[in-house]
GURO-673848 format. One record per residue: x, y, z of N, C-alpha, C, O in turn; residue number from 1; chain. Coordinates in nm, 3 decimals, decimal comma, padded with zeros to 5 digits. Atoms other than C-alpha are relative to their C-alpha. Example, Ala and Ser with C-alpha at 12.3 -4.5 7.8 and 13.67 -1.06 7.14 Angstrom:
<sites>
site n_u->00,089; n_v->-00,119; n_w->00,000; ca_u->01,230; ca_v->-00,450; ca_w->00,780; c_u->00,090; c_v->00,120; c_w->00,000; o_u->00,194; o_v->00,118; o_w->00,066; num->1; chaine->A .
site n_u->-00,082; n_v->-00,119; n_w->-00,006; ca_u->01,367; ca_v->-00,106; ca_w->00,714; c_u->-00,077; c_v->00,109; c_w->00,073; o_u->-00,026; o_v->00,220; o_w->00,090; num->2; chaine->A .
</sites>
This chain:
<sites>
site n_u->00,018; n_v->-00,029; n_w->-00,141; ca_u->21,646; ca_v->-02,208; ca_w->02,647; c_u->-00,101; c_v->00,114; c_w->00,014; o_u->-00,100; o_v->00,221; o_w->-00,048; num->1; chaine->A .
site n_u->00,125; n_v->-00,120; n_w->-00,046; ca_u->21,341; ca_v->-02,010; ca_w->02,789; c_u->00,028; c_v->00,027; c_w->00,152; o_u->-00,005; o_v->-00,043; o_w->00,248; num->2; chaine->A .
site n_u->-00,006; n_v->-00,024; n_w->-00,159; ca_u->21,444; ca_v->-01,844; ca_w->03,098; c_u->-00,001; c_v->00,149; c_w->00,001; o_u->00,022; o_v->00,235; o_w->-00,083; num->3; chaine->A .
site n_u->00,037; n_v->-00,157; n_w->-00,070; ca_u->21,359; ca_v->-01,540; ca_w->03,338; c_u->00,075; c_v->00,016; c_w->00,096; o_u->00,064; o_v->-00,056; o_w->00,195; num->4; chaine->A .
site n_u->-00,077; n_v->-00,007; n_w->-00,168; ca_u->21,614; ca_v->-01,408; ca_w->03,591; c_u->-00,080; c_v->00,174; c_w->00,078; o_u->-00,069; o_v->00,286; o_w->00,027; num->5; chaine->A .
site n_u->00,068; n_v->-00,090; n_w->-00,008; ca_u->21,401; ca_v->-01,175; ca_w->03,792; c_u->-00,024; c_v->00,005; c_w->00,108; o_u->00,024; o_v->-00,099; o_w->00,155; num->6; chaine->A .
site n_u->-00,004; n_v->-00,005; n_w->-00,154; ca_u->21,303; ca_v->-01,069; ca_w->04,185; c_u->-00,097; c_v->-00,048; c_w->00,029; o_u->-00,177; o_v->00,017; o_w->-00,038; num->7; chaine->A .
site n_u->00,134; n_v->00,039; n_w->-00,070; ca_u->21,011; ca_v->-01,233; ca_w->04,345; c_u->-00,106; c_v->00,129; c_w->00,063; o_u->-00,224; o_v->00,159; o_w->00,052; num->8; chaine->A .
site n_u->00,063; n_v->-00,125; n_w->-00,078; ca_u->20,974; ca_v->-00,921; ca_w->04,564; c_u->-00,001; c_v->00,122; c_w->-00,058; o_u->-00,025; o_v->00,220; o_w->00,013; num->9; chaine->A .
site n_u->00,016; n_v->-00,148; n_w->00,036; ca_u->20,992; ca_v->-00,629; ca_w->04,276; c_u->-00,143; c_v->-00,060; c_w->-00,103; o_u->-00,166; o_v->-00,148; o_w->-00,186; num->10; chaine->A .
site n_u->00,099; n_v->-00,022; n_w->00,070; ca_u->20,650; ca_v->-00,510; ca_w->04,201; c_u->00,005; c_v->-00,030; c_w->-00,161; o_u->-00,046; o_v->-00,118; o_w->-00,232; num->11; chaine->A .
site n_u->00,017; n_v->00,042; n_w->00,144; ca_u->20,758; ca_v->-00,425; ca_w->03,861; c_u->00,040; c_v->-00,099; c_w->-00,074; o_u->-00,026; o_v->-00,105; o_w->-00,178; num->12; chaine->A .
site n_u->-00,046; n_v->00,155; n_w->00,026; ca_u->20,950; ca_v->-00,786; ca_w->03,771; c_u->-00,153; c_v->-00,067; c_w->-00,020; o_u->-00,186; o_v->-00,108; o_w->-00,132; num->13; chaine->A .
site n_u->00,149; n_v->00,079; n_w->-00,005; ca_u->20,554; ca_v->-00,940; ca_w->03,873; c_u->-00,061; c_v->00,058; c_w->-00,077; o_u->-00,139; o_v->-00,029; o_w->-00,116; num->14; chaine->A .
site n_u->00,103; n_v->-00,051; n_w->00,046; ca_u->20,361; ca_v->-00,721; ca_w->03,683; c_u->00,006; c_v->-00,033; c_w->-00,168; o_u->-00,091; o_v->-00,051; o_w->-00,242; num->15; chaine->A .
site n_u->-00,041; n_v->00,011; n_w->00,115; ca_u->20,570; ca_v->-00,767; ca_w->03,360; c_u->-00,011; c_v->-00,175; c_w->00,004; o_u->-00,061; o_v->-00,237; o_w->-00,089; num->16; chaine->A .
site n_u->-00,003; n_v->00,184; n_w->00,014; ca_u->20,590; ca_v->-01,159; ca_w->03,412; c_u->-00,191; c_v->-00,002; c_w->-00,035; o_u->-00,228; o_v->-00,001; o_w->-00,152; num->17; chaine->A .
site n_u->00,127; n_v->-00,030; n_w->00,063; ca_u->20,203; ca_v->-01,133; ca_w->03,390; c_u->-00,075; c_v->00,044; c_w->-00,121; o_u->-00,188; o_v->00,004; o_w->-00,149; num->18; chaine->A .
site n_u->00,015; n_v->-00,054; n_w->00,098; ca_u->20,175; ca_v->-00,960; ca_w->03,108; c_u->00,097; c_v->-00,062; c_w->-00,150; o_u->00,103; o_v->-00,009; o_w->-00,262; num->19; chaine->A .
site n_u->-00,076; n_v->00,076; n_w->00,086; ca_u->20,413; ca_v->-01,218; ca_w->02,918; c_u->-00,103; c_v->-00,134; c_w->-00,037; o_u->-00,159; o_v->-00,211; o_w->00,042; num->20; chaine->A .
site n_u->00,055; n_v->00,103; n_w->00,055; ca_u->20,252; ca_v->-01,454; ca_w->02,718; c_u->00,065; c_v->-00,135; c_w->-00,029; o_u->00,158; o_v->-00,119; o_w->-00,107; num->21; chaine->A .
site n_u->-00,087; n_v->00,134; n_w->00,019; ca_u->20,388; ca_v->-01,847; ca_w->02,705; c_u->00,034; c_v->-00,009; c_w->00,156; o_u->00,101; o_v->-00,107; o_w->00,188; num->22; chaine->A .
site n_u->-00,071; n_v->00,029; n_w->-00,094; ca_u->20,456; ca_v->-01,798; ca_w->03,055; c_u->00,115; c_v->-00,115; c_w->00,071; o_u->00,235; o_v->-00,129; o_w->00,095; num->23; chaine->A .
site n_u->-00,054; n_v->00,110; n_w->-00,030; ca_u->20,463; ca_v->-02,103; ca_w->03,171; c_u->00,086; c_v->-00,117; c_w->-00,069; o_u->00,093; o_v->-00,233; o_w->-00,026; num->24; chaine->A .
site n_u->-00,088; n_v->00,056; n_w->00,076; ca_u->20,696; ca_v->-02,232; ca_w->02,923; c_u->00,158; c_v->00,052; c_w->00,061; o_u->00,262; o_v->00,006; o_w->00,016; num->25; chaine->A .
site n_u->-00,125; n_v->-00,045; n_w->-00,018; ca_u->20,975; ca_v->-02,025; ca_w->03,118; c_u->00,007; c_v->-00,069; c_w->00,119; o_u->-00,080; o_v->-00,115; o_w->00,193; num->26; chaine->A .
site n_u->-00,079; n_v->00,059; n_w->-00,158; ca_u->21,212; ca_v->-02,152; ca_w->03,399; c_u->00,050; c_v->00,187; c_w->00,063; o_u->00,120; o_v->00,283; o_w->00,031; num->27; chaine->A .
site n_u->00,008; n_v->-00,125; n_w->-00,091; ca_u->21,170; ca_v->-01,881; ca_w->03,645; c_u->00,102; c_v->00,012; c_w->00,087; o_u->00,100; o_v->-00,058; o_w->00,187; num->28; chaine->A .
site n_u->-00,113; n_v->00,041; n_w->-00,151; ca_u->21,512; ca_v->-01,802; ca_w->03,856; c_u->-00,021; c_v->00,109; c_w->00,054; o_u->-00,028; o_v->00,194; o_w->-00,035; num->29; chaine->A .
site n_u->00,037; n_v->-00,124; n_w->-00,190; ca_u->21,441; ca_v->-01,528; ca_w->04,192; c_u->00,144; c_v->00,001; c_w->00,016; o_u->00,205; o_v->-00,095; o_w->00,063; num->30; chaine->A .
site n_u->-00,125; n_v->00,052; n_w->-00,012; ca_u->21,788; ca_v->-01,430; ca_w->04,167; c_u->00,086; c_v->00,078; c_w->00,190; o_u->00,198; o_v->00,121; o_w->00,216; num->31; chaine->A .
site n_u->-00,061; n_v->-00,051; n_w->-00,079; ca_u->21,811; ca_v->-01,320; ca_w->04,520; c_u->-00,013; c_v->-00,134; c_w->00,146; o_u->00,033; o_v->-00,147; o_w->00,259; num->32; chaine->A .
site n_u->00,011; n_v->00,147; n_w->-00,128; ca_u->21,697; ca_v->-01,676; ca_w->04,705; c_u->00,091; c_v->-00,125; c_w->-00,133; o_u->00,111; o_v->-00,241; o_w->-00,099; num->33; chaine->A .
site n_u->-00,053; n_v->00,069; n_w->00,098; ca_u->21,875; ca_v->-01,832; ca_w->04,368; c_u->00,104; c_v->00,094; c_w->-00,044; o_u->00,079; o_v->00,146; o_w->-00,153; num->34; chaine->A .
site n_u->-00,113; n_v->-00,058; n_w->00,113; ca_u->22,237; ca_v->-01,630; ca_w->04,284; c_u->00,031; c_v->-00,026; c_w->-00,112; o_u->-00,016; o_v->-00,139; o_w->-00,125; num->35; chaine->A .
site n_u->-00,027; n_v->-00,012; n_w->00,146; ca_u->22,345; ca_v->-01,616; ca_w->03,927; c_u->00,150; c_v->-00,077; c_w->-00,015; o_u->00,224; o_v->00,000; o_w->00,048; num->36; chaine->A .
site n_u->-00,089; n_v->00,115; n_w->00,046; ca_u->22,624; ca_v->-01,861; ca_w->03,842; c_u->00,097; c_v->00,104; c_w->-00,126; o_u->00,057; o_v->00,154; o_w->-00,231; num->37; chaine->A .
site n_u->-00,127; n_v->-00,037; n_w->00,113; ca_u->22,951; ca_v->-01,717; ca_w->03,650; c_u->-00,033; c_v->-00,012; c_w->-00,128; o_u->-00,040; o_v->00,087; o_w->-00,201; num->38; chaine->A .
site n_u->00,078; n_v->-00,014; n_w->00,121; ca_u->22,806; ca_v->-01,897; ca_w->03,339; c_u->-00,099; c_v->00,058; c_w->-00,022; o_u->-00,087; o_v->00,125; o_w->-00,125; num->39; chaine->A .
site n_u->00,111; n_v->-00,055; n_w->00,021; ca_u->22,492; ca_v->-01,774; ca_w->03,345; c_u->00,045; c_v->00,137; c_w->-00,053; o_u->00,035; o_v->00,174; o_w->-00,170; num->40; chaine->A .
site n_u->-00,034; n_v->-00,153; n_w->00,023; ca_u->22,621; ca_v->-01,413; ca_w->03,372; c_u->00,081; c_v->00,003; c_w->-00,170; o_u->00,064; o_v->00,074; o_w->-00,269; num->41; chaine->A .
site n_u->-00,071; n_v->00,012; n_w->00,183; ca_u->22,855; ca_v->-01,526; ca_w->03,050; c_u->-00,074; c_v->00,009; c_w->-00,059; o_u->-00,089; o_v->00,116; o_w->-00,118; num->42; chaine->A .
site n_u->00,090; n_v->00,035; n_w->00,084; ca_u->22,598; ca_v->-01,662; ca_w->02,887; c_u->-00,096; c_v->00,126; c_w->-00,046; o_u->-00,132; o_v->00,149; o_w->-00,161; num->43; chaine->A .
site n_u->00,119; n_v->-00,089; n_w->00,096; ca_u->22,345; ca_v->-01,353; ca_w->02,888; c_u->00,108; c_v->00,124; c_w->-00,010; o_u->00,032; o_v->00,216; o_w->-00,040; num->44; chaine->A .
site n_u->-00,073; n_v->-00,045; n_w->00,019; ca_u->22,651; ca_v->-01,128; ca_w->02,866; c_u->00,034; c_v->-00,027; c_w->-00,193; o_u->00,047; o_v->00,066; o_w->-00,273; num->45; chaine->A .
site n_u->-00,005; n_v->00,037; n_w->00,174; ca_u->22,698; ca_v->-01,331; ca_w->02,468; c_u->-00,103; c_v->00,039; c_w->-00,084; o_u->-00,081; o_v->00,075; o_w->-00,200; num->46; chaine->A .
site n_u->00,088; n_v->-00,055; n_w->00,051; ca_u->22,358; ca_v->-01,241; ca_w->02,399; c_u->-00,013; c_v->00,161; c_w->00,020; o_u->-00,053; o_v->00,233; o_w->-00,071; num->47; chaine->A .
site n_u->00,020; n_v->-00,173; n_w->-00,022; ca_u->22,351; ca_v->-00,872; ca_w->02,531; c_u->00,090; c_v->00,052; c_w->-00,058; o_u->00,028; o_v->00,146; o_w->-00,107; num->48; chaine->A .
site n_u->-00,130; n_v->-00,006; n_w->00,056; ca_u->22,676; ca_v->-00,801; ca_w->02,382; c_u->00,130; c_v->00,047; c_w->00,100; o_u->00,249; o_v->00,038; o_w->00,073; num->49; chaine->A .
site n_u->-00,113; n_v->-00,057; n_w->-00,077; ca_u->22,852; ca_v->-00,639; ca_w->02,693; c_u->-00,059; c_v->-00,049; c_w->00,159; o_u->-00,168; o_v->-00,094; o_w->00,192; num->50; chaine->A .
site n_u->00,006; n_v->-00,015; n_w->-00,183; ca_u->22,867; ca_v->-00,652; ca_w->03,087; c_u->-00,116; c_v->00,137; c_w->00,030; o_u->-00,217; o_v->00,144; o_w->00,101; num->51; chaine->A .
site n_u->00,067; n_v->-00,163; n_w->-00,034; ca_u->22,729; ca_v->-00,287; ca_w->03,092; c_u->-00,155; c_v->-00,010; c_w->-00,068; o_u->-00,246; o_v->00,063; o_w->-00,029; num->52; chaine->A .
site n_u->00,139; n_v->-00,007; n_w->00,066; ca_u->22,415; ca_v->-00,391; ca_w->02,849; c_u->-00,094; c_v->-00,072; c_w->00,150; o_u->-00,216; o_v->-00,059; o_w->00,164; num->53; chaine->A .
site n_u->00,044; n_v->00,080; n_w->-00,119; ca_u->22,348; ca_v->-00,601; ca_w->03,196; c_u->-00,040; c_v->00,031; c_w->00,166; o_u->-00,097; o_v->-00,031; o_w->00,256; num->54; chaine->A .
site n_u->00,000; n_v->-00,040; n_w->-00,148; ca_u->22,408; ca_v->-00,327; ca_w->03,484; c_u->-00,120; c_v->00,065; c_w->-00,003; o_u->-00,170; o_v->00,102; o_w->-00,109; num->55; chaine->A .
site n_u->00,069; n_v->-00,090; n_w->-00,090; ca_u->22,177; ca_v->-00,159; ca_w->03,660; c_u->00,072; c_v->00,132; c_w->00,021; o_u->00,174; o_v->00,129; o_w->00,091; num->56; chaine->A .
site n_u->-00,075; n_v->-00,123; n_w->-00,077; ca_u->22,277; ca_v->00,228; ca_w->03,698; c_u->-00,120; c_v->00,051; c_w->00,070; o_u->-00,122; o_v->00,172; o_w->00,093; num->57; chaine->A .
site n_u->00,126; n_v->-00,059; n_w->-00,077; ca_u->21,945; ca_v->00,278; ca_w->03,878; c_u->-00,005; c_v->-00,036; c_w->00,127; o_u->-00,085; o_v->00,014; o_w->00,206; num->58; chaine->A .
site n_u->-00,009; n_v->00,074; n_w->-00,154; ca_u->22,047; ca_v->00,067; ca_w->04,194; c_u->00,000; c_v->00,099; c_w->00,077; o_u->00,025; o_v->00,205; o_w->00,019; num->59; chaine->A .
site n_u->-00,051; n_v->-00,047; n_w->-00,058; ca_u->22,076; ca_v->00,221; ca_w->04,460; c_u->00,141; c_v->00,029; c_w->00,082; o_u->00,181; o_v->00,135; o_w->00,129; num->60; chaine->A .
site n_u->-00,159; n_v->00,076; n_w->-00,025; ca_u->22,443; ca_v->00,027; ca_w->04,568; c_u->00,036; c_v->00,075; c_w->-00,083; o_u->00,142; o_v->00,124; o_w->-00,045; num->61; chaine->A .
site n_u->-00,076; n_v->-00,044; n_w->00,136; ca_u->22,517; ca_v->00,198; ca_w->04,222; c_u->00,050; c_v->00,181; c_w->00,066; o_u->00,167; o_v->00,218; o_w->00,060; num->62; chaine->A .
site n_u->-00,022; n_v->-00,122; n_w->-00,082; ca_u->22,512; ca_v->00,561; ca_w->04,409; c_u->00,092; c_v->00,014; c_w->00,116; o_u->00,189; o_v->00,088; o_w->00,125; num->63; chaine->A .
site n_u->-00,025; n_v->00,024; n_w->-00,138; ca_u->22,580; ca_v->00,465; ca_w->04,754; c_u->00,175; c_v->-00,035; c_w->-00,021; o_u->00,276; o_v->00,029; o_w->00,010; num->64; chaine->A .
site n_u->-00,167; n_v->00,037; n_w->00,055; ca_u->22,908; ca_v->00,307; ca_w->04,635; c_u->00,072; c_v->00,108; c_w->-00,060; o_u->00,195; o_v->00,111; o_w->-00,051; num->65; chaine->A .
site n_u->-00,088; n_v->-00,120; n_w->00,090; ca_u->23,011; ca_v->00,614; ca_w->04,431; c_u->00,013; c_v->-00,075; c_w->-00,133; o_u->00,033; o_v->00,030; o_w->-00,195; num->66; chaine->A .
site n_u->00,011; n_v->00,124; n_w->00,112; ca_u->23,017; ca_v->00,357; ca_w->04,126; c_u->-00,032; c_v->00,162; c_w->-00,142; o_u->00,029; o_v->00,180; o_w->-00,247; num->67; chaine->A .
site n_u->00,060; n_v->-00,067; n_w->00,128; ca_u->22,849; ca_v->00,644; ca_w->03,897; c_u->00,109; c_v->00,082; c_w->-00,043; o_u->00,128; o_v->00,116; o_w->-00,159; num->68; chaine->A .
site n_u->-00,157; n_v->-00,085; n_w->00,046; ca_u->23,209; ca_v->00,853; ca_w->03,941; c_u->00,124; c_v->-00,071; c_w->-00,018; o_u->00,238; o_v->-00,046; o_w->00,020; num->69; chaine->A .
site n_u->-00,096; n_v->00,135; n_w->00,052; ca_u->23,381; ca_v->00,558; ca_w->03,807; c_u->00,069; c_v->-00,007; c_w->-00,073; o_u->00,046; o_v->00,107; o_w->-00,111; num->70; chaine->A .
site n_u->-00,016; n_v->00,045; n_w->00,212; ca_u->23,550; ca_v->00,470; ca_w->03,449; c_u->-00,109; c_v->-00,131; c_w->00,040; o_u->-00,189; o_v->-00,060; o_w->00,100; num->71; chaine->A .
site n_u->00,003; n_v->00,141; n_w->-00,019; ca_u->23,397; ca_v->00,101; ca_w->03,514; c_u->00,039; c_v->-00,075; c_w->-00,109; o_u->00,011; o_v->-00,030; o_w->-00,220; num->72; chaine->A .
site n_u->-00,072; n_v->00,087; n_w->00,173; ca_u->23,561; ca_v->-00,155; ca_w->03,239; c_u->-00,081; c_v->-00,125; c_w->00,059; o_u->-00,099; o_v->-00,151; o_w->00,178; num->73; chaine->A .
site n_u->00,091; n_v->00,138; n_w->00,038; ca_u->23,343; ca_v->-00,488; ca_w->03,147; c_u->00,015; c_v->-00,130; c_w->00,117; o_u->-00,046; o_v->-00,237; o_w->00,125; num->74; chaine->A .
site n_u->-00,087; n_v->00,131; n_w->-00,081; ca_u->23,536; ca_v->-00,698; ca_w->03,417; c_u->-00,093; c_v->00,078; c_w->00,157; o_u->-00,143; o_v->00,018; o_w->00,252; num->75; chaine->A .
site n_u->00,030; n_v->-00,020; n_w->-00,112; ca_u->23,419; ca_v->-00,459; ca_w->03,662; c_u->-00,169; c_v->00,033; c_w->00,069; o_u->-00,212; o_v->00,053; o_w->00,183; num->76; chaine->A .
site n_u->00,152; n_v->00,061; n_w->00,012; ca_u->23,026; ca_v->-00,494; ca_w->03,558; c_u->-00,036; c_v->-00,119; c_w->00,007; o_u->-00,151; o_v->-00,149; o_w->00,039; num->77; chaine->A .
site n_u->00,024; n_v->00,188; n_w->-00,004; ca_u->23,044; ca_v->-00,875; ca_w->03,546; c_u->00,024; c_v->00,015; c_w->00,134; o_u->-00,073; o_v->-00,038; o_w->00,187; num->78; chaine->A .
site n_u->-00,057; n_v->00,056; n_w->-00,160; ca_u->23,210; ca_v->-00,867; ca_w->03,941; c_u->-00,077; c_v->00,065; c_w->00,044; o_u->-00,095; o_v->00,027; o_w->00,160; num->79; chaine->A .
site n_u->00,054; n_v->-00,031; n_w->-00,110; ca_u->22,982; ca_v->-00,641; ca_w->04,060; c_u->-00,155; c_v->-00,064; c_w->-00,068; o_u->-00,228; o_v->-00,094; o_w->00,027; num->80; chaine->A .
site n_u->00,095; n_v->00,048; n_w->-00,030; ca_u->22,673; ca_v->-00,776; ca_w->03,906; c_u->-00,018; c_v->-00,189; c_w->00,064; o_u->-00,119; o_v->-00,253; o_w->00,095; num->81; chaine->A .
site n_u->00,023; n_v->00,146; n_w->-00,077; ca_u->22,773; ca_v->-01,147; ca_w->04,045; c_u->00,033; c_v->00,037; c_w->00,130; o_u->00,030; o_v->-00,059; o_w->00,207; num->82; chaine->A .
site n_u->-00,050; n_v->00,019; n_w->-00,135; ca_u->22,894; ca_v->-01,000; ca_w->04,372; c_u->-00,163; c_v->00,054; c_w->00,022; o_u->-00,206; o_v->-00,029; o_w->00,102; num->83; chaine->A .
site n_u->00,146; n_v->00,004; n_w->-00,069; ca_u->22,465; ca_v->-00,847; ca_w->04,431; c_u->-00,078; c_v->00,017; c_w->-00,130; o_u->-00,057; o_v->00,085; o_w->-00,231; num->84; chaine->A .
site n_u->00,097; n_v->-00,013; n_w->00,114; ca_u->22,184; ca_v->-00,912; ca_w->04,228; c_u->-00,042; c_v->00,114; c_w->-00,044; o_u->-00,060; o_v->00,131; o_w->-00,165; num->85; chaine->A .
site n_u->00,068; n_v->-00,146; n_w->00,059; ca_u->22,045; ca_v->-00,528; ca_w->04,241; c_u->00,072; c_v->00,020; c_w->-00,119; o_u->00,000; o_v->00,060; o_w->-00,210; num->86; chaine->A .
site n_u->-00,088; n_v->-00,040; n_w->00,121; ca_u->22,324; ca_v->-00,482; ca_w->03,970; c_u->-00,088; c_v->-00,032; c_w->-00,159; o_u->-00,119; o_v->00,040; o_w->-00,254; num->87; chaine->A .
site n_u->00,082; n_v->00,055; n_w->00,138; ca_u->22,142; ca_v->-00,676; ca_w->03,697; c_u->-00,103; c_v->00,081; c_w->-00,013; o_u->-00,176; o_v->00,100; o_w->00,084; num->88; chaine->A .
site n_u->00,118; n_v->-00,021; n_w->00,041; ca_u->21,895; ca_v->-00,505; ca_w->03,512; c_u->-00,095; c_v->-00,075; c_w->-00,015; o_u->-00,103; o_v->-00,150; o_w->-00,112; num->89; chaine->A .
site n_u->00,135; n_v->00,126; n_w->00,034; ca_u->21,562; ca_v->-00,698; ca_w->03,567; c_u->-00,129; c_v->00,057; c_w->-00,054; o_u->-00,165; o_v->00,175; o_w->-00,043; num->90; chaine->A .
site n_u->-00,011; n_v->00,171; n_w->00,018; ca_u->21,379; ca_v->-00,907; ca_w->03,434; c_u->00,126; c_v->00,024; c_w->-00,099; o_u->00,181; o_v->00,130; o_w->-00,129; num->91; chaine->A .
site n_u->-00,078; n_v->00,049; n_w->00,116; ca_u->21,611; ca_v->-01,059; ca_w->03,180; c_u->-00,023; c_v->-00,135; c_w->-00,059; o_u->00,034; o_v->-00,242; o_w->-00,039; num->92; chaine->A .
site n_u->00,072; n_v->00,092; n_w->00,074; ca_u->21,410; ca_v->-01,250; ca_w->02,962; c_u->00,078; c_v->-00,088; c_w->-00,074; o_u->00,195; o_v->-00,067; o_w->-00,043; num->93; chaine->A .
site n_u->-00,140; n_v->00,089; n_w->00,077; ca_u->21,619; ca_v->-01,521; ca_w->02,724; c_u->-00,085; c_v->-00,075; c_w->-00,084; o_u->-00,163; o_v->-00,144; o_w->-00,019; num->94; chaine->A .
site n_u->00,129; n_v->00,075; n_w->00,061; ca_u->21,394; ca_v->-01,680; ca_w->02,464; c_u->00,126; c_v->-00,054; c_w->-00,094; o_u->00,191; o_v->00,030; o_w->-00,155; num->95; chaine->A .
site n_u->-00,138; n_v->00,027; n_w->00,067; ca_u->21,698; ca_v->-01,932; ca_w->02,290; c_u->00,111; c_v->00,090; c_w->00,037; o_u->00,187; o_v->00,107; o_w->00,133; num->96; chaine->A .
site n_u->-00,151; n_v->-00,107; n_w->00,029; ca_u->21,932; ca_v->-01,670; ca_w->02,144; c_u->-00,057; c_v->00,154; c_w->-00,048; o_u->-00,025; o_v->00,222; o_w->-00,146; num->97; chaine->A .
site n_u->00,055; n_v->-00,091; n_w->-00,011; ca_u->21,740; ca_v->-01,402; ca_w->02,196; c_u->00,017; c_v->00,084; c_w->00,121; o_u->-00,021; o_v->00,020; o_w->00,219; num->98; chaine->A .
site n_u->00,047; n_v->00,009; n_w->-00,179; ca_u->21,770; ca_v->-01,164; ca_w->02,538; c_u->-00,085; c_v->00,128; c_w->-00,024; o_u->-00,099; o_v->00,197; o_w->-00,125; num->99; chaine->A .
site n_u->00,091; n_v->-00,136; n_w->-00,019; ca_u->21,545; ca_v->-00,891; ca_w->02,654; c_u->00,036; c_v->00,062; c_w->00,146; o_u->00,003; o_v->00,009; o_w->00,252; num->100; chaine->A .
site n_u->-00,043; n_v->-00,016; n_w->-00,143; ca_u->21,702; ca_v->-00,685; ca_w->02,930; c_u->-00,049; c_v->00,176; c_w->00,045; o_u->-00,025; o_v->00,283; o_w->-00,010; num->101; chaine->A .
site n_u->00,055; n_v->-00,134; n_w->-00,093; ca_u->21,519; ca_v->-00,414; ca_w->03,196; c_u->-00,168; c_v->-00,005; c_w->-00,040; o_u->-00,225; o_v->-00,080; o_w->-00,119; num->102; chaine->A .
site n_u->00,141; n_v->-00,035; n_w->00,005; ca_u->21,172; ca_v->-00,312; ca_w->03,208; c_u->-00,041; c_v->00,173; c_w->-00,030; o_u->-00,116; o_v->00,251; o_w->00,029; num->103; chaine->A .
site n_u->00,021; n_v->-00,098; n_w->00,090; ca_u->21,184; ca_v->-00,031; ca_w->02,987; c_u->-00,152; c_v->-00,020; c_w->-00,048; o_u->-00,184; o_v->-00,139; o_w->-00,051; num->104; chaine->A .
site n_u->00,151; n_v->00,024; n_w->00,091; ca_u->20,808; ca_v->-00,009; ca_w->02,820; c_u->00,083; c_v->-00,055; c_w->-00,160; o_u->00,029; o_v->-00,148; o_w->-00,220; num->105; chaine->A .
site n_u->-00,036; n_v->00,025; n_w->00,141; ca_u->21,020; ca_v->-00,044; ca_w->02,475; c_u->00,048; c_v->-00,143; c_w->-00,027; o_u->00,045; o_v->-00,207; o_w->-00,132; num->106; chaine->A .
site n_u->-00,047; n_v->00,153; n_w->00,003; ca_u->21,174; ca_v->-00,385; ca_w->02,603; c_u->-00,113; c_v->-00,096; c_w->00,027; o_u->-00,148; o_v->-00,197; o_w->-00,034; num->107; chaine->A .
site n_u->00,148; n_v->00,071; n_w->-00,055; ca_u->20,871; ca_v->-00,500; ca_w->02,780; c_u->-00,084; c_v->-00,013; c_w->-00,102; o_u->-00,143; o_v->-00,121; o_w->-00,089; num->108; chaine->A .
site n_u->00,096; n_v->00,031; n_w->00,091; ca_u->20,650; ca_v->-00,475; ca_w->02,474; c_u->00,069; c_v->-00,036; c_w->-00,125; o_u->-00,007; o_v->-00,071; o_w->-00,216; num->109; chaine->A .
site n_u->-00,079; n_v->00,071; n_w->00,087; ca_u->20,959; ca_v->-00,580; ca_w->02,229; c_u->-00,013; c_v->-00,180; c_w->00,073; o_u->-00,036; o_v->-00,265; o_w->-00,013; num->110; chaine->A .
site n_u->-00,003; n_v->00,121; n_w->-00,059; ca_u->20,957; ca_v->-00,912; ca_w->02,449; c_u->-00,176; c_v->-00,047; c_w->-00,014; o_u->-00,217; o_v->-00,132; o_w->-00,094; num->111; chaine->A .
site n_u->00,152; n_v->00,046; n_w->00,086; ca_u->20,584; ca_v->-00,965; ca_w->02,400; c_u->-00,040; c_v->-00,014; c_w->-00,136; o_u->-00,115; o_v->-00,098; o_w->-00,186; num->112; chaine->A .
site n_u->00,068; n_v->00,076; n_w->00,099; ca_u->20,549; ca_v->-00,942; ca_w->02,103; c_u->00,075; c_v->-00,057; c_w->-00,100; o_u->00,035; o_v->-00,052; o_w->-00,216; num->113; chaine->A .
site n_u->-00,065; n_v->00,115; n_w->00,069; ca_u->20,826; ca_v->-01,185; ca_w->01,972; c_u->-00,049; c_v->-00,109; c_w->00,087; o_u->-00,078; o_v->-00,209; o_w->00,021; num->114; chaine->A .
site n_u->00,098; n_v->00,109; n_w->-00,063; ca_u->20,661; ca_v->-01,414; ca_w->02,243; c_u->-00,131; c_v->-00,046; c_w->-00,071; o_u->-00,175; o_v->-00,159; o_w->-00,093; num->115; chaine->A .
site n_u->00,162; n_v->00,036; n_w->00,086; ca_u->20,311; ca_v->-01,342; ca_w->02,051; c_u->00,023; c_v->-00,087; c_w->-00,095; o_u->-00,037; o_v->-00,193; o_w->-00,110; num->116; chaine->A .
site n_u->00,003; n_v->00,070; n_w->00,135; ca_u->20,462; ca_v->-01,437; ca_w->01,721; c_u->00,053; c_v->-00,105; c_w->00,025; o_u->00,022; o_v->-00,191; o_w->-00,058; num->117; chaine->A .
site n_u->-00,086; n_v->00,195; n_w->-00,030; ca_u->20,653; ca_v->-01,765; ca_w->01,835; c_u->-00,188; c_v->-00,063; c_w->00,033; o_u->-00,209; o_v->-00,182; o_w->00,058; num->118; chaine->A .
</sites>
């Protein structure tokens, strides 16, 4: 599986999809005109190894909510990133059994260049 779950409308999501090589070999999902499906969230949850490798603590919902003076446990990163997309760290690249998650410079150019070498 070659897939991208990522925003249409964040600058940095577009700039990094550009800068990915094979592009058009990926199935592109906009996960805010396309929600994220229970499996799905499983699924890159098996590759990331946790719920939390998946949140977002940069949201703004993540503040606003009080969320940051939390405990949060794994159940309660899976419900809130399927209850709004900001939760997910984007993009979240998926190359097979491979994932690449946020737009860190260290992920962003780890995800290129296992793209280069494939």
């Amino acid at each position: 599986m070659r897939k991208i779950y990522y925003l249409k409308t964040c600058s940095t999501c577009q700039r990094i999809l550009k800068s990915l090589p094979q592009l058009e070999t990926f199935q592109l999902q906009d996960i805010k005109t396309e929600p994220m499906k229970v499996k799905e969230v499983e699924e890159m949850q098996a590759l990331a190894g946790s719920y939390e490798a998946l949140f977002s603590k940069r949201a703004t919902l993540y503040k606003e909510m009080g969320l940051k003076d939390e405990k949060l446990t794994e159940a309660d990163y899976k419900r809130y990133i399927l209850d709004h997309y900001t939760f997910l760290s984007r993009p979240v690249i998926i190359v097979n059994d491979v994932i690449f998650v946020g737009n860190s410079p260290k992920v962003v150019n780890a995800a290129v260049e296992y793209l280069s070498a494939k």
